[in-house]
C-alpha positions, 0 to 999 in steps of 0.5 A: 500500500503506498501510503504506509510506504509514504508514512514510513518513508517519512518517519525513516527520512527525518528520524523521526516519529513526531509528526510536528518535527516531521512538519518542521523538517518539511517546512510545514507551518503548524499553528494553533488556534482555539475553534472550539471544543464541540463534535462540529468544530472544526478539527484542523486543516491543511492549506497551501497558499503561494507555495507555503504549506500551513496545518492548524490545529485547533488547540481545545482539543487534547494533545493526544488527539492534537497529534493524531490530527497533525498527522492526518493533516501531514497526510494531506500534505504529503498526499494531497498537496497538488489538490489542495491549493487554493483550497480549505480542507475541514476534518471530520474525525475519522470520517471516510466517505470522501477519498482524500478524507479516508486516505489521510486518515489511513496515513495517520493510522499508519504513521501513528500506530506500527503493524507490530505495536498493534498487534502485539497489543491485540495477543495481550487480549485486551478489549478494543478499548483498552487496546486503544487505550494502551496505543494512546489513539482514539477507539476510532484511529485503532479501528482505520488501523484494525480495518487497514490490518484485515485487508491485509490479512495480517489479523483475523477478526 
């Protein structure tokens, strides 16, 4: 699947697994601003304006999931950017009926939670949520991954 490369190759390039150095290294500017802290706000988005690239990240939201929508936003930018200028792309946590929505949310399953971290977690024989739990991702980031996994047959579920 070419996103996990995209997502691998990213993290093997920069050394690291931090998806604000990654931006960094990429100069991509990340900036934070409060949108609020209700299911409709907006999440993050990732503009391209005169060939300057911009995440911002709504900062009412957690850290952890601050993070995950960095990197989903970072997927935006690494696969999106020829579409993206000129243009506003909203996040709807995990949602998946927009193509360009669903492959973001598959490079930030993939950036953020490793094939053997994911497993490893699932012979512990937890339950979902506390698999989730235990990765540090929302229910729903382990489910994208859970469902990428399956299709590979890697799990059976």
């Amino acid at each position: 699947m070419a996103i996990k490369q995209e997502a691998n190759r990213l993290k093997m390039k920069y050394q690291t697994t931090d998806p604000y150095d990654i931006c960094t290294s990429m100069d991509i500017q990340v900036i934070k601003r409060p949108m609020g802290a209700s299911a409709q706000s907006c999440k993050g988005f990732f503009l391209v304006s005169s060939r300057c690239k911009l995440i911002v990240i709504n900062s009412d939201l957690p850290d952890s999931i601050q993070r995950i929508i960095i990197a989903h936003e970072l997927g935006h930018a690494v696969l999106h950017s020829d579409s993206a200028i000129n243009t506003f792309h909203e996040f709807a946590m995990f949602e998946d009926t927009n193509r360009m929505e669903y492959e973001a949310n598959v490079f930030a399953a993939e950036f953020m939670l490793s094939d053997d971290a994911v497993i490893e977690s699932l012979e512990m024989q937890m339950d979902f949520y506390q698999t989730a739990k235990c990765l540090y991702v929302p229910p729903e980031l382990l489910d994208f991954k859970l469902r990428i996994l399956q299709c590979l047959s890697l799990i059976h579920i």
